[in-house]
Phi, psi and omega in degrees: 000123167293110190247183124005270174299325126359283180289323176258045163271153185087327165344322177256027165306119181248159195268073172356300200299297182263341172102048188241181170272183177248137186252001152231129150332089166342127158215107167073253171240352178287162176251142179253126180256126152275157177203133175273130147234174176284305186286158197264176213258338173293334162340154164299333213285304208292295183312312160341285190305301166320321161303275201332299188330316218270302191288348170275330184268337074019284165322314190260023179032053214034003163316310171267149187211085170290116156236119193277159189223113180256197152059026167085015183287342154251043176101154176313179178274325154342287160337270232324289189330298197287355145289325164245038152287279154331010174062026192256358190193153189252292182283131168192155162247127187225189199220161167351300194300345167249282227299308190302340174309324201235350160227112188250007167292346202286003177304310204330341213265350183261009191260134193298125161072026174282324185288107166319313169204194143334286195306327180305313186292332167303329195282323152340276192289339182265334168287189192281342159322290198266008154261347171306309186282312177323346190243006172249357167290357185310323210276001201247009194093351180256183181226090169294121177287286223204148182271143163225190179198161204252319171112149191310122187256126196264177186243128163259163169207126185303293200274307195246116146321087231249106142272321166238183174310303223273354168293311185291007215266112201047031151270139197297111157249134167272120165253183209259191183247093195236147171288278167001285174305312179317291176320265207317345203240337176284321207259037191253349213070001176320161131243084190276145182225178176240151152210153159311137186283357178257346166289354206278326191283328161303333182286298197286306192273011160281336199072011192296337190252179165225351181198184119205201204217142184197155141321165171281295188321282206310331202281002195253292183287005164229013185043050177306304183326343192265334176247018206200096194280331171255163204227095145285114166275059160301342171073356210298324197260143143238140212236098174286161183208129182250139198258136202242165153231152168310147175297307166310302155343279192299337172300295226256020167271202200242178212246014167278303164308320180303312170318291168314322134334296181294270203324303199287326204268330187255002165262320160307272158029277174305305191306328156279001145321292176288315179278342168292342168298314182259355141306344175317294208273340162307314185259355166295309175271359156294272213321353198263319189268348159280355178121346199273170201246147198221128179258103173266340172276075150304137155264105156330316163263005141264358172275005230230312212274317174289329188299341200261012157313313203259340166008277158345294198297302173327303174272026167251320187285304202256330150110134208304274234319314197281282167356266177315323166287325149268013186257333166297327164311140181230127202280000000 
């Protein structure tokens, strides 16, 4: 079984010439780069990944080599993020709960219904807001390459259907461990608690939750459906994942390589993009046939109206400016 250790055995192998850690392994002429993900490799997050792999390895004429390691086998994304700081994993893709660890205004990307929609949000991130955060995870040892995205995270629930606010009112919900979310979902009426997402499916059939929020990709691919009798489509998240690399790794590629990287990281991008386009509608309708009951009259715009309670709190964490530049973007 492939675990944690397993993937950061060797980790600690140094480049003589320079006294540095090594940021890949040799095999033969290739450098083998690793990359974690959380998600199972059918994700957006995972085809991202799978794109990259493929196009780095192509580019570089194997010279480079990625091998992804999914589905949470070295830990939540906290670890990870915090493994390729320190240079112990070269590759990763996370979401808020690791990229935000090490910037923590980018939680911002996590506070519920801030986003109008898809499109807003992509417009968000590809404009000067979200290439600007890509350049504050710098000061933490990583290097953002590229936006990837986990895709709009809907609410499961065992028992009660959650259509509006007066539905959430003291129910244990698990979110993931975002300040945002937390904040968003308490004053939503939750009672939101945080977990590691690889703890979730045990959490959830222990009864410790009563609901928690995901991607449809996430919600499918771990088998929620099996401890999670409704589907709500609030839509509340758009859940960017940003693909990080250790610093030190990049630094020590060639400025050909770097090239080739960045190109393969923005190919990821689309490819997950795309596979979130054609999943919406897709895994809304498995899950409907796997059983769960699937609720589409969410009102939106009364949770879009309660959320802005938390302002206040918002614009004390993340600061009014950023809050207004991304609500002012138009998609």
């Amino acid at each position: 079984m492939i675990n944690r250790r397993h993937v950061l055995a060797g980790c600690g192998a140094t480049l003589s010439t320079l006294g540095l850690p090594k940021p890949a392994r040799a095999t033969g002429r290739a450098k083998v780069m690793r990359l974690v993900i959380t998600n199972a490799l059918a994700s957006q997050t995972g085809q991202g990944a799978t794109v990259f792999a493929e196009r780095v390895a192509a580019s570089s004429g194997g010279r480079l080599r990625v091998e992804i390691y999914p589905a949470g086998v070295s830990g939540g994304e906290l670890e990870t993020t915090q493994d390729v700081a320190k240079n112990a994993l070269e590759l990763s893709i996370v979401s808020s709960v690791g990229f935000a660890i090490v910037a923590p205004k980018l939680g911002v990307f996590d506070i519920p219904f801030l986003f109008r929609d898809v499109a807003h949000a992509r417009a968000v991130l590809d404009g000067p807001v979200g290439q600007k955060a890509l350049m504050e995870v710098e000061a933490g040892g990583l290097v953002g390459l590229a936006w990837s995205e986990n895709g709009l995270r809907h609410l499961t629930t065992a028992s009660v259907p959650v259509r509006s606010p007066k539905d959430l009112s003291g129910l244990k919900i698990r979110v993931p461990q975002s300040v945002a979310m937390i904040t968003g979902f308490k004053a939503l009426g939750a009672d939101a608690r945080p977990l590691a997402f690889p703890d979730l499916y045990g959490a959830l059939s222990a009864g410790e939750f009563q609901g928690q929020e995901n991607p449809l990709g996430n919600i499918a691919g771990a088998n929620f459906d099996r401890v999670q009798r409704y589907l709500s489509l609030t839509g509340h998240i758009y859940s960017a994942a940003m693909l990080i690399m250790s610093r030190q790794a990049y630094d020590l590629l060639s400025e050909d390589e770097r090239t080739m990287v960045r190109a393969a990281a923005r190919a990821a991008t689309q490819a997950a993009r795309e596979t979130g386009d054609r999943n919406e509608a897709r895994l809304t309708a498995e899950l409907g046939k796997r059983g769960m009951t699937v609720i589409a009259d969410v009102d939106r715009a009364a949770f879009a109206t309660a959320i802005r309670g938390a302002d206040a709190q918002f614009e004390t964490e993340y600061g009014k400016p950023l809050l207004e530049a991304i609500r002012a973007v138009r998609s």
